[in-house]
PDB file of N, CA, C and O in Angstrom:
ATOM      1  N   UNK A   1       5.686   2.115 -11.854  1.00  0.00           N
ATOM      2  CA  UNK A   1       5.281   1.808 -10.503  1.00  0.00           C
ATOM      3  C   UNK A   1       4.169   0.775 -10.543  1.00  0.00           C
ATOM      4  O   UNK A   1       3.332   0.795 -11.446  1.00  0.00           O
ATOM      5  N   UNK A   2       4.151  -0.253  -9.434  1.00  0.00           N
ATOM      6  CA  UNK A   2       3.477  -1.163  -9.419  1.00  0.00           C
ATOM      7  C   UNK A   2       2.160  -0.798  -8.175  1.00  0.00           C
ATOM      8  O   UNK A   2       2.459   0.241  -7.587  1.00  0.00           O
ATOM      9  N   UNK A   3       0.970  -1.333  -7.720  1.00  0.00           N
ATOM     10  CA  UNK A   3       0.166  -1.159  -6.598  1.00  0.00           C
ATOM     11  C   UNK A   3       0.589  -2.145  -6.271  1.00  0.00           C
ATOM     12  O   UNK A   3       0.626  -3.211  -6.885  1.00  0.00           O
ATOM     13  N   UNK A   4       1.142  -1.747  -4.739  1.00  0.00           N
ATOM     14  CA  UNK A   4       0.974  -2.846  -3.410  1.00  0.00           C
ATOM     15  C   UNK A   4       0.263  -3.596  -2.941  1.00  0.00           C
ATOM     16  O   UNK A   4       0.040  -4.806  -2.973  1.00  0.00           O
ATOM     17  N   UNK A   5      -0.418  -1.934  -2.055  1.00  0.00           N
ATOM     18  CA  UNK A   5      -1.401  -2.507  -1.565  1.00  0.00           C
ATOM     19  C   UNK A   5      -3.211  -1.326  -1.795  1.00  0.00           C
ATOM     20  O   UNK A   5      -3.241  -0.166  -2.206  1.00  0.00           O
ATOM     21  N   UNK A   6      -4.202  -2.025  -1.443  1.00  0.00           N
ATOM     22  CA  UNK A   6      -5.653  -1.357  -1.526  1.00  0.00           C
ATOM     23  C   UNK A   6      -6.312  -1.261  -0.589  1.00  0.00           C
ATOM     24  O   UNK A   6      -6.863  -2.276  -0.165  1.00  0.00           O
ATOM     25  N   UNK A   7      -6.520   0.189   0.175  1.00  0.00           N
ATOM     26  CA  UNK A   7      -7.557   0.062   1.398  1.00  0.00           C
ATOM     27  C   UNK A   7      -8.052   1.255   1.539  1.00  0.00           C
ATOM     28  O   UNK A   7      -7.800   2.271   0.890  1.00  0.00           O
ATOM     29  N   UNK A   8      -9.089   1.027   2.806  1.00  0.00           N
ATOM     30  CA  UNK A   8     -10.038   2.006   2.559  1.00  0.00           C
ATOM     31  C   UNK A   8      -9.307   2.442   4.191  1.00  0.00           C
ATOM     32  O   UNK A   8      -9.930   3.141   4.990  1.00  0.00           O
ATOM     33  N   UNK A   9      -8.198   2.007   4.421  1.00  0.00           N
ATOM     34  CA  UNK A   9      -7.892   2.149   5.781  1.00  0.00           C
ATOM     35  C   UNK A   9      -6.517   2.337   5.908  1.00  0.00           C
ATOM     36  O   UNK A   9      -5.536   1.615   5.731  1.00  0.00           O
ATOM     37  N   UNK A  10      -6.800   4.185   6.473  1.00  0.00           N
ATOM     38  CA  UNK A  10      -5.205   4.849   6.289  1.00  0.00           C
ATOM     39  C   UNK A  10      -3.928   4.242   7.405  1.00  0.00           C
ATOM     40  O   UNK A  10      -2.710   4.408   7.346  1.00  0.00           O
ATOM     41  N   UNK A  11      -4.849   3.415   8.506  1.00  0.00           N
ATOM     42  CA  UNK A  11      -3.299   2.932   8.987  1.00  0.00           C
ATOM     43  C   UNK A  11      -2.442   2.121   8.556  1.00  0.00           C
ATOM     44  O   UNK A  11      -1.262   2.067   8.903  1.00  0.00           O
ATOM     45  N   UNK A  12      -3.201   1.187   7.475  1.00  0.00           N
ATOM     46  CA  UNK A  12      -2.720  -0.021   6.963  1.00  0.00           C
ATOM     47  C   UNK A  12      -1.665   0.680   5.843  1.00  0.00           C
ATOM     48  O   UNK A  12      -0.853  -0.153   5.440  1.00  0.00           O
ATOM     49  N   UNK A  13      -1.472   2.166   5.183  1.00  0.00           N
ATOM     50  CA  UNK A  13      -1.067   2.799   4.170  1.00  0.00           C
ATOM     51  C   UNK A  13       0.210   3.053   5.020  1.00  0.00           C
ATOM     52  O   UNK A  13       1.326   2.657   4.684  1.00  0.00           O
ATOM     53  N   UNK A  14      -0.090   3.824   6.272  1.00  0.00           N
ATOM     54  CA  UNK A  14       0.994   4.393   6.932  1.00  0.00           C
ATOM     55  C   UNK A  14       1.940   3.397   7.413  1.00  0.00           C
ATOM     56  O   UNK A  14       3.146   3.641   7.439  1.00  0.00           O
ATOM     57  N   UNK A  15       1.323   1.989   7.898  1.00  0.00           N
ATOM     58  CA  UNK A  15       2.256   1.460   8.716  1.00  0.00           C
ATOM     59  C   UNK A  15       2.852   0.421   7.585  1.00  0.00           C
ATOM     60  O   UNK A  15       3.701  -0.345   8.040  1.00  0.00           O
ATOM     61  N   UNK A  16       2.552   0.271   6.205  1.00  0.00           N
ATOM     62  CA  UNK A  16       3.073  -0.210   5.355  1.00  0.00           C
ATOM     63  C   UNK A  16       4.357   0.298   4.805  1.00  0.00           C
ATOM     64  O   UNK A  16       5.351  -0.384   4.554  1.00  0.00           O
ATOM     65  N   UNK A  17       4.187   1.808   4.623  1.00  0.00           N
ATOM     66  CA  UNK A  17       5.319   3.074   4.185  1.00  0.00           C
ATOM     67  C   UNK A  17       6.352   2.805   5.413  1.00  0.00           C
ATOM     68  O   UNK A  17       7.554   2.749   5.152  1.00  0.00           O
ATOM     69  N   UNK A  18       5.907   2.641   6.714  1.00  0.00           N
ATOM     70  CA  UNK A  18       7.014   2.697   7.720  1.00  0.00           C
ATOM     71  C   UNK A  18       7.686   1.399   7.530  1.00  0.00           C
ATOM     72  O   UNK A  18       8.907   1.412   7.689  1.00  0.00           O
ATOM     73  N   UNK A  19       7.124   0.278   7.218  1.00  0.00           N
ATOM     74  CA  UNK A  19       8.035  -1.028   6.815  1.00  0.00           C
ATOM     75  C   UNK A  19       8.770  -0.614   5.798  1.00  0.00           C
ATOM     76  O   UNK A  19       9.961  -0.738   6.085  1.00  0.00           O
ATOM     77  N   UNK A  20       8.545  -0.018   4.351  1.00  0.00           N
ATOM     78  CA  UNK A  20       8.908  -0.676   3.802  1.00  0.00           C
ATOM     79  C   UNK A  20      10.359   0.333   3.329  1.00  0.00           C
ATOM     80  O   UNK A  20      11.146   0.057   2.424  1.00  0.00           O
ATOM     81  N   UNK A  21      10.413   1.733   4.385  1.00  0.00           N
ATOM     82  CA  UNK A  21      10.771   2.875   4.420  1.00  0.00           C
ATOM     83  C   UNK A  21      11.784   2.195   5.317  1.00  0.00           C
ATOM     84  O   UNK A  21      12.940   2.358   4.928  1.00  0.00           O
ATOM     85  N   UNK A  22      11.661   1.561   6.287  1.00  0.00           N
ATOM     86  CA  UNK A  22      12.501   0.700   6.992  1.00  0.00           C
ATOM     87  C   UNK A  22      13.698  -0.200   6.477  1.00  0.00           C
ATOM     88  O   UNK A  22      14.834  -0.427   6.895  1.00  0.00           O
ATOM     89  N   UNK A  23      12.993  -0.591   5.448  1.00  0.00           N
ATOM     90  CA  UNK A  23      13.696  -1.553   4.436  1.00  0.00           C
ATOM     91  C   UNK A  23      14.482  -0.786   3.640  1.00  0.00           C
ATOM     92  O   UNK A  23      15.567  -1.345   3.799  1.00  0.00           O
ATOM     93  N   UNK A  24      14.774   0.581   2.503  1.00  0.00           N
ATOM     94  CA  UNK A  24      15.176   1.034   2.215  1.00  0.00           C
ATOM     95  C   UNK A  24      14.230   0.843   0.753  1.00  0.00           C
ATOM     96  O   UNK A  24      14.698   0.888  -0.385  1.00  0.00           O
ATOM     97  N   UNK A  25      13.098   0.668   1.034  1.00  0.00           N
ATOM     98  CA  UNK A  25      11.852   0.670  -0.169  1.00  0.00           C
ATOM     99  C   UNK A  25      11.347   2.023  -0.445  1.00  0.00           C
ATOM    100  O   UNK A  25      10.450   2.329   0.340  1.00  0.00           O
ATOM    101  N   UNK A  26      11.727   3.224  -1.585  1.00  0.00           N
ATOM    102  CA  UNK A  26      10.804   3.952  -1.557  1.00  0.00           C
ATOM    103  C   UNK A  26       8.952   3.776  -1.934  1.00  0.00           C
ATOM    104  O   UNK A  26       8.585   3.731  -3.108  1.00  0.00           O
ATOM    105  N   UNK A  27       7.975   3.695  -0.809  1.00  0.00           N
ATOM    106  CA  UNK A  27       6.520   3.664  -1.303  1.00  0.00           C
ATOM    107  C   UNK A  27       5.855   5.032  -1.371  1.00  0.00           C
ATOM    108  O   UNK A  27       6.215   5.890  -0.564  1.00  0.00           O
ATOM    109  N   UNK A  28       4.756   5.348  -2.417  1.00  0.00           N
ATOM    110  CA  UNK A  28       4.165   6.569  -2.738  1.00  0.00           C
ATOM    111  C   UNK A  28       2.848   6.006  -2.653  1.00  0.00           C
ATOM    112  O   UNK A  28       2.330   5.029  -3.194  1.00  0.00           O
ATOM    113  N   UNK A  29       2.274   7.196  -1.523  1.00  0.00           N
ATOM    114  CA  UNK A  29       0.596   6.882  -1.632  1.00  0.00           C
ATOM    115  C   UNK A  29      -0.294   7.729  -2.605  1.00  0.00           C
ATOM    116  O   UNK A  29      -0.207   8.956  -2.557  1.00  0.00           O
ATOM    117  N   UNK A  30      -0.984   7.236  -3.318  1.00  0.00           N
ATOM    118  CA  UNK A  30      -2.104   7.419  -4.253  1.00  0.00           C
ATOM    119  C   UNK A  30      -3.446   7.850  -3.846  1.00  0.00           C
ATOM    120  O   UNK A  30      -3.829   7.251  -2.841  1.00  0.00           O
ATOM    121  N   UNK A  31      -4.064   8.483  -4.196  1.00  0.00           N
ATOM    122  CA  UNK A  31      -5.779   8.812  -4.066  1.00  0.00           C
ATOM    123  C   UNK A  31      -5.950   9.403  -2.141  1.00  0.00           C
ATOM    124  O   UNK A  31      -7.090   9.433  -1.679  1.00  0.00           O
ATOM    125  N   UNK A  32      -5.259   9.640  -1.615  1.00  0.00           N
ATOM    126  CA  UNK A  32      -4.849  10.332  -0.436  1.00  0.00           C
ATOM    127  C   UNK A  32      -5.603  11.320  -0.591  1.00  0.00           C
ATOM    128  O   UNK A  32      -5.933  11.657   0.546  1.00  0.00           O
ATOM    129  N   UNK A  33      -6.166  12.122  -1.479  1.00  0.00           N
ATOM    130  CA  UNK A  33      -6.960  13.263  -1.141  1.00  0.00           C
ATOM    131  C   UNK A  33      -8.288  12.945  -2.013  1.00  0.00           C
ATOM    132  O   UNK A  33      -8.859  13.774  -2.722  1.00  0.00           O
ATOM    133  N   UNK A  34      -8.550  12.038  -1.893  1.00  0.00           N
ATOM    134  CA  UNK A  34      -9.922  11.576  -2.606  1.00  0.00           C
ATOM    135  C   UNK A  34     -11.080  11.180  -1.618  1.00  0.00           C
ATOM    136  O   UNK A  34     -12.103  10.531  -1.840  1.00  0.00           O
ATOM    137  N   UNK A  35     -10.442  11.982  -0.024  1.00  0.00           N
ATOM    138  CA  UNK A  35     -11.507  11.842   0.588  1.00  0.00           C
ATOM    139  C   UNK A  35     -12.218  12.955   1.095  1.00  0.00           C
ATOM    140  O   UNK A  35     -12.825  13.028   2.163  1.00  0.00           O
ATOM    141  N   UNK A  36     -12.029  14.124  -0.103  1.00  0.00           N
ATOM    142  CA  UNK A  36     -12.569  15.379  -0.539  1.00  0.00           C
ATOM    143  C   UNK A  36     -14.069  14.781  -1.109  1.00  0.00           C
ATOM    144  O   UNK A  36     -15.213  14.874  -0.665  1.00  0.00           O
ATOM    145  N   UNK A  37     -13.647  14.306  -1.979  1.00  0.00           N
ATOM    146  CA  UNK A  37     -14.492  13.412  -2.769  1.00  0.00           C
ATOM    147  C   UNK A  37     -15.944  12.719  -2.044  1.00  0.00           C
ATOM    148  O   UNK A  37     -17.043  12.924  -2.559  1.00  0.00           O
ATOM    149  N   UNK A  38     -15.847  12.220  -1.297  1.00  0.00           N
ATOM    150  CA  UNK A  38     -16.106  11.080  -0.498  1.00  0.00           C
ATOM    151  C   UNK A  38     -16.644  11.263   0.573  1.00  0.00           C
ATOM    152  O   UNK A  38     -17.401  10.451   1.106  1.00  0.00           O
ATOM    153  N   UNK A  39     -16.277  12.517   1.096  1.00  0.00           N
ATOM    154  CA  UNK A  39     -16.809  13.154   2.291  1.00  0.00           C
ATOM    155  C   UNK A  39     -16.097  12.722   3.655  1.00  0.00           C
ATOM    156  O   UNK A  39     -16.657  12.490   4.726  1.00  0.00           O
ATOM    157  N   UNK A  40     -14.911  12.677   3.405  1.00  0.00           N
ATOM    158  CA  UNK A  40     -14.073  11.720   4.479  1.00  0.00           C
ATOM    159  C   UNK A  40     -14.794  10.328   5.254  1.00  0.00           C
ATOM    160  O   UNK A  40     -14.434   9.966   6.374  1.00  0.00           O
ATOM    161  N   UNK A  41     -15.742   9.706   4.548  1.00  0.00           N
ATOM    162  CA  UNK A  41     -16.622   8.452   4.981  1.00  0.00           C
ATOM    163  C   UNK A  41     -15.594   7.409   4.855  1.00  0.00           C
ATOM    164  O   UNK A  41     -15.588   6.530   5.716  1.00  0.00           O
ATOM    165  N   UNK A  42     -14.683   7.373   3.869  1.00  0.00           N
ATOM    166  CA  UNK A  42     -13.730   6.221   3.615  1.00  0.00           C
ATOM    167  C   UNK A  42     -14.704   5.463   2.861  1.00  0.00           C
ATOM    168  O   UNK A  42     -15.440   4.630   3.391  1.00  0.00           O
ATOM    169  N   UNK A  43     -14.710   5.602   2.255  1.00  0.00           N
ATOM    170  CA  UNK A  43     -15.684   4.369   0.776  1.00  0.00           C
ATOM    171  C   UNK A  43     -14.504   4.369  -0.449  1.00  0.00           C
ATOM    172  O   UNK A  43     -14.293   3.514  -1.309  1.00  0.00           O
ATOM    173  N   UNK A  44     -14.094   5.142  -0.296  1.00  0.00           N
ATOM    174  CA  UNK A  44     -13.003   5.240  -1.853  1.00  0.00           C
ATOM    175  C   UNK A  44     -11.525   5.156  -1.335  1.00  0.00           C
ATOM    176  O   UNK A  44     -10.947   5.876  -0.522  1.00  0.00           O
ATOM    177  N   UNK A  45     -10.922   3.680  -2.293  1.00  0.00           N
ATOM    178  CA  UNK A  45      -9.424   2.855  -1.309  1.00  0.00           C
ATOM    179  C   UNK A  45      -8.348   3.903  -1.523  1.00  0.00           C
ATOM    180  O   UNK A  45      -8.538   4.923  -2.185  1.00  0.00           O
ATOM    181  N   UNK A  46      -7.213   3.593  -0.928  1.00  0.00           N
ATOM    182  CA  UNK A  46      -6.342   4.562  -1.206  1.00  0.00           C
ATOM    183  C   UNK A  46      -5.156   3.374  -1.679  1.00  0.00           C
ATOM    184  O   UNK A  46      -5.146   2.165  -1.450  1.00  0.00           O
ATOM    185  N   UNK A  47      -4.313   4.110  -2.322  1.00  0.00           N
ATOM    186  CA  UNK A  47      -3.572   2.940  -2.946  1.00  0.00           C
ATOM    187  C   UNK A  47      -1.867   2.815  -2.789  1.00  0.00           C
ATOM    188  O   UNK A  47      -1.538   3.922  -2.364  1.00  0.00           O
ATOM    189  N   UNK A  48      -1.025   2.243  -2.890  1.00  0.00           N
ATOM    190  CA  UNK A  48       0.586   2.621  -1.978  1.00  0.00           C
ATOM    191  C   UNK A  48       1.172   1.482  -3.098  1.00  0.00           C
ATOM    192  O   UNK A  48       0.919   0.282  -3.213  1.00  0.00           O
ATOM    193  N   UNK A  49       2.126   2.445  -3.924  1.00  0.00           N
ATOM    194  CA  UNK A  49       2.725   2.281  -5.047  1.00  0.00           C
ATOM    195  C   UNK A  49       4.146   1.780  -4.659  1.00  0.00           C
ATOM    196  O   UNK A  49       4.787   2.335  -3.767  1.00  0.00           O
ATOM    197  N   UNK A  50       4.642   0.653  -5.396  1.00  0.00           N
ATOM    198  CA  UNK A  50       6.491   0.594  -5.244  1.00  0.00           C
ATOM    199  C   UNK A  50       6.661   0.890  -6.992  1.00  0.00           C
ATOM    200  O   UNK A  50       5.905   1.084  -7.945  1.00  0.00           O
ATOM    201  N   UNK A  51       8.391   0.772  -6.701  1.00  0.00           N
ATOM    202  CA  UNK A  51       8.783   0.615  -7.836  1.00  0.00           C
ATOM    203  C   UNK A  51       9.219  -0.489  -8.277  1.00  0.00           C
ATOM    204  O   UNK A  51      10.010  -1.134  -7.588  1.00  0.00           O
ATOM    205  N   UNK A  52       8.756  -0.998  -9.657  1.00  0.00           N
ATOM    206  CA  UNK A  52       8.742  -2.455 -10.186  1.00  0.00           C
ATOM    207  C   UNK A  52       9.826  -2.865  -9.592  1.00  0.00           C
ATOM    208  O   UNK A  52       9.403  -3.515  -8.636  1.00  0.00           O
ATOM    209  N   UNK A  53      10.872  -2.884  -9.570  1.00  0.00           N
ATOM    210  CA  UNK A  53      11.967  -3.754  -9.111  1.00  0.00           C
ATOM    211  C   UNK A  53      11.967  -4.245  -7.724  1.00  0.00           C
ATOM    212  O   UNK A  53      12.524  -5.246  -7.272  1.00  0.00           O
ATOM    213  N   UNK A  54      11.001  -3.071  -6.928  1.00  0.00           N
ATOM    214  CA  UNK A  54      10.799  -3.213  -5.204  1.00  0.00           C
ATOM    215  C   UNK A  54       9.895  -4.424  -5.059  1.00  0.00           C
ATOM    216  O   UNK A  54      10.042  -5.280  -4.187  1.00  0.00           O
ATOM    217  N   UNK A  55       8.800  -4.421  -6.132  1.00  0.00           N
ATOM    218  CA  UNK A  55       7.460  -4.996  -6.023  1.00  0.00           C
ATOM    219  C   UNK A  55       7.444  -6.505  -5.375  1.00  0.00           C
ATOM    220  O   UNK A  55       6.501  -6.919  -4.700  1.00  0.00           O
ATOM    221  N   UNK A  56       8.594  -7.249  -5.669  1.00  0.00           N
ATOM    222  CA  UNK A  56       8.484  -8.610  -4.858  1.00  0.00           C
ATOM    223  C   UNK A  56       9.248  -8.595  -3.315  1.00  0.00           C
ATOM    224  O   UNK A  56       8.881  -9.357  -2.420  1.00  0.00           O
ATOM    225  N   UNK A  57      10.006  -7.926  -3.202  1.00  0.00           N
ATOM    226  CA  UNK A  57      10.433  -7.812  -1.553  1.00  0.00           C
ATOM    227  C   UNK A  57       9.357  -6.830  -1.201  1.00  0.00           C
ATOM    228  O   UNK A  57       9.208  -6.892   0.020  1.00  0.00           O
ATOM    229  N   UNK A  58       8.819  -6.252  -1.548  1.00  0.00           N
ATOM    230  CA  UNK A  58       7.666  -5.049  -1.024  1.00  0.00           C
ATOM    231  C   UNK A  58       6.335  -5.957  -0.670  1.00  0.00           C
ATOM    232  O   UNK A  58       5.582  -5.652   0.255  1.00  0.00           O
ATOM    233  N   UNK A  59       6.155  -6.983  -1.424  1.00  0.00           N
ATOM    234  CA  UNK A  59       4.843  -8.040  -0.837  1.00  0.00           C
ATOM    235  C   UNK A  59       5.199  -8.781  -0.163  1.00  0.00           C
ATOM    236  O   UNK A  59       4.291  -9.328   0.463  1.00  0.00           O
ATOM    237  N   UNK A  60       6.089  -9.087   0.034  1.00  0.00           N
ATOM    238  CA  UNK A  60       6.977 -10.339   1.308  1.00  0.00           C
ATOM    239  C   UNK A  60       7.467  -9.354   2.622  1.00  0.00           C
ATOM    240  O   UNK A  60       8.059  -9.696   3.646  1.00  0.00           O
ATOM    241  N   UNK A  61       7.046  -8.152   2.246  1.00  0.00           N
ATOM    242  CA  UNK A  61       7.421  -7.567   3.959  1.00  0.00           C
ATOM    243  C   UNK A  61       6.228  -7.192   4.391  1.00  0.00           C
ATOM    244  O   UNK A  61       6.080  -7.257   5.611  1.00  0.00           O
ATOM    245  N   UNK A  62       5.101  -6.722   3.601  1.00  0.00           N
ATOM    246  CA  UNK A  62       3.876  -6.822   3.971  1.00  0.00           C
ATOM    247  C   UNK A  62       3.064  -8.079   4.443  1.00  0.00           C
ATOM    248  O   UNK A  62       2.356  -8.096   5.450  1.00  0.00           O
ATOM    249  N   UNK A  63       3.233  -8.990   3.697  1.00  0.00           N
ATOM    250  CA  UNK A  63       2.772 -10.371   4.209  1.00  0.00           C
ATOM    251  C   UNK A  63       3.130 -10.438   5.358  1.00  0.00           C
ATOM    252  O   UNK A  63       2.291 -10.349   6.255  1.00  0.00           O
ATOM    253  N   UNK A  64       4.807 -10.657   5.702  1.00  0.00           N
ATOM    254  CA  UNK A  64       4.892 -11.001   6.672  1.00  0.00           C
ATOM    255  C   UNK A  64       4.364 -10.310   8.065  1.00  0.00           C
ATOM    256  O   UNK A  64       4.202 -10.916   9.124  1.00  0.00           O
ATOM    257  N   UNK A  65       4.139  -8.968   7.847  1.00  0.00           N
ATOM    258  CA  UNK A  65       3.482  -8.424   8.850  1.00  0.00           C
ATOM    259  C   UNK A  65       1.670  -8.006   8.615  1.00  0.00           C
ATOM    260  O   UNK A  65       0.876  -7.089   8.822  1.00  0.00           O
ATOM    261  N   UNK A  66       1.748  -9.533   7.987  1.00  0.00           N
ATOM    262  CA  UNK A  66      -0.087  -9.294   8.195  1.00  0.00           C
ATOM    263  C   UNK A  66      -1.024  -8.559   7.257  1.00  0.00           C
ATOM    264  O   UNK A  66      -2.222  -8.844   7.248  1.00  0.00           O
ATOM    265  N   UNK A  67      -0.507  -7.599   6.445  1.00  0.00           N
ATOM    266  CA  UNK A  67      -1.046  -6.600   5.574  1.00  0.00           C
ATOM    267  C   UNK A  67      -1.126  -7.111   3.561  1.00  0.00           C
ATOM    268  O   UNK A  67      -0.296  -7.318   2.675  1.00  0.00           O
ATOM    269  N   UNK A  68      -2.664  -7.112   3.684  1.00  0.00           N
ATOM    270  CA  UNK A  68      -2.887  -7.501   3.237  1.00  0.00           C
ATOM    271  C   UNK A  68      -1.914  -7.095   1.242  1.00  0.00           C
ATOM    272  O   UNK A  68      -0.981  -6.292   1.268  1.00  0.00           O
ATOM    273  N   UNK A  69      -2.204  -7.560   0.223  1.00  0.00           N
ATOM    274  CA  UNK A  69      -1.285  -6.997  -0.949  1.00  0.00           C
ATOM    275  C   UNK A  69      -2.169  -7.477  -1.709  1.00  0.00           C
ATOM    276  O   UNK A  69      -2.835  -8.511  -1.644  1.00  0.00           O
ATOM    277  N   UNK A  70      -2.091  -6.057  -2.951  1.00  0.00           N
ATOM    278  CA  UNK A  70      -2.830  -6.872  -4.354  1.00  0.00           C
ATOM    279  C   UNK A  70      -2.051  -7.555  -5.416  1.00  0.00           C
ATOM    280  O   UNK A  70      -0.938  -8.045  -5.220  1.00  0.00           O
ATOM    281  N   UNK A  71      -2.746  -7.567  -6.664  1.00  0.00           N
ATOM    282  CA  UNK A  71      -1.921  -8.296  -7.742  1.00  0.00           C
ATOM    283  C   UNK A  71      -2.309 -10.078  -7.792  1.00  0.00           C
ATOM    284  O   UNK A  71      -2.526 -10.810  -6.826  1.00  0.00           O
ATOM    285  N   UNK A  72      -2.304 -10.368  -8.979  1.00  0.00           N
ATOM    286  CA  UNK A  72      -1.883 -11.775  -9.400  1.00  0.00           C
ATOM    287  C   UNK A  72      -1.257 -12.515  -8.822  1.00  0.00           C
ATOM    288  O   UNK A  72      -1.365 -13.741  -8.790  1.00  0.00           O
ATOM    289  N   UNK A  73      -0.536 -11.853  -8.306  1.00  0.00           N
ATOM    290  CA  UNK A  73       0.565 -13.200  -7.695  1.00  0.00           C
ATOM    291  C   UNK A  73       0.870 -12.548  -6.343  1.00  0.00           C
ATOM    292  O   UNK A  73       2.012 -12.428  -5.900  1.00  0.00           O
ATOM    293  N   UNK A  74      -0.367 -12.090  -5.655  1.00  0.00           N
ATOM    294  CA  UNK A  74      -0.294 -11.139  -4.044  1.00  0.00           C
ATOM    295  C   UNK A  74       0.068 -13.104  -2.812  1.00  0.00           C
ATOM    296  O   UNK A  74       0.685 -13.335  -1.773  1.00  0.00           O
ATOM    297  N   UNK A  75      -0.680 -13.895  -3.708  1.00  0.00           N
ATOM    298  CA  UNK A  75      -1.353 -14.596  -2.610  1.00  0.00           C
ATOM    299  C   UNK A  75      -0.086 -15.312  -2.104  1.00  0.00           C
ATOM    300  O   UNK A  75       0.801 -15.598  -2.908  1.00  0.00           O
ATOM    301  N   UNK A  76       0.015 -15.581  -0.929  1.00  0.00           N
ATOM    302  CA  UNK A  76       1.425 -16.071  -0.702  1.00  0.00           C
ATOM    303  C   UNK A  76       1.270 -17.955  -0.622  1.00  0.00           C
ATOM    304  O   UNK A  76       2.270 -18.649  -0.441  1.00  0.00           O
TER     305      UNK A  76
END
């Protein structure tokens, strides 16, 4: 599994999963309960995993709707 995307901001997680769940992309969110941790302040990102083969249509459906993507080669 590759990281998508990084935020400290759960709508950007959710409405990413609904694209890409749309698409027929399975995405898995990461560190989702690390705001045990944290004190639910949101300081610590949460992270939304594809699977390598998804990873380049999975940043081109996020781009296109605005949301931001990590990685080397995120930048469009």
């Amino acid at each position: 599994m590759k990281e998508l995307l990084r935020t400290t901001d759960p709508t950007e997680i959710a409405f990413a999963t609904a694209l890409l769940e749309g698409e027929g992309i399975a995405a898995f969110a990461m560190d989702v309960h690390m705001s045990v941790l944290d004190g639910s302040i949101g300081i610590l990102p949460r992270r939304l995993m594809v699977a390598d083969r998804d990873l380049f249509l999975a940043r081109a459906i996020c781009r296109d709707n605005g949301l931001p993507v990590t990685g080397a080669d995120a930048s469009p």
